[in-house]
C-alpha positions in Angstrom: 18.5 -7.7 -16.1 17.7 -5.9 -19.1 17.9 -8.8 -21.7 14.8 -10.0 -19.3 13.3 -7.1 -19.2 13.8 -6.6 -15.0 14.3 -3.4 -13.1 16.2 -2.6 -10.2 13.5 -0.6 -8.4 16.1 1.9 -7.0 16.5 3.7 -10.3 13.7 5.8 -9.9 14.2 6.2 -6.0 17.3 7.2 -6.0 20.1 5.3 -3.7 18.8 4.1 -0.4 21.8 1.8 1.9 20.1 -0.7 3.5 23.4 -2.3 5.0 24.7 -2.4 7.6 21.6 -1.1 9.6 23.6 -0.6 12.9 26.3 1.6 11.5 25.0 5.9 10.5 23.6 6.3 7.1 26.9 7.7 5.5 28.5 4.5 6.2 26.0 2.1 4.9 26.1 0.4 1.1 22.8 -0.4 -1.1 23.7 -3.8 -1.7 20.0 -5.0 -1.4 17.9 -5.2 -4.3 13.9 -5.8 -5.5 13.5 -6.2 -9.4 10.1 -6.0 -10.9 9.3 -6.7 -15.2 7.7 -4.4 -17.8 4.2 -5.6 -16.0 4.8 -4.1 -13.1 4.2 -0.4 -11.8 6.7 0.7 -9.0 4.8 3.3 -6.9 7.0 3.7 -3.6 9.9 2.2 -2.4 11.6 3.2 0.9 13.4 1.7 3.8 12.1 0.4 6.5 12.5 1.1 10.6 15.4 -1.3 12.2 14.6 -5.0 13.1 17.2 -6.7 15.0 18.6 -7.4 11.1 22.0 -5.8 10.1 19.8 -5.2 6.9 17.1 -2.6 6.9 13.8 -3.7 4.8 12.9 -2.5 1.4 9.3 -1.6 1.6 8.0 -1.3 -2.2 4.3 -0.5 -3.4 3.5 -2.5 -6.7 0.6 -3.3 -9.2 -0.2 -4.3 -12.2 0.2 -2.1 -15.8 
């Protein structure tokens, strides 16, 4: 990722599991991602509500630099 200049968006929002939905927070993993480039500002990232997934969504709020 770095040698392309990409960014794991969770750096700067700290760890947020988004699997497995069903099970309590404690026992989920973070094993989904969204990468952005240099051009890109991150200004929220959070997970989303249950729905019907086993994955909860990654909402992220972007635009340009």
């Amino acid at each position: 990722l770095k040698e392309n200049r990409f960014v794991d968006t969770q750096l700067e929002f700290g760890i947020q599991p988004s699997w497995h939905a069903g099970y309590l927070p404690l026992f989920r993993i973070p094993i989904d991602q969204v990468v952005v480039n240099d051009q890109v500002k991150v200004y929220n990232r959070f997970l989303g509500e249950p729905t019907g997934s086993d994955h909860l969504p990654i909402l992220v709020e972007v635009g340009v630099k």
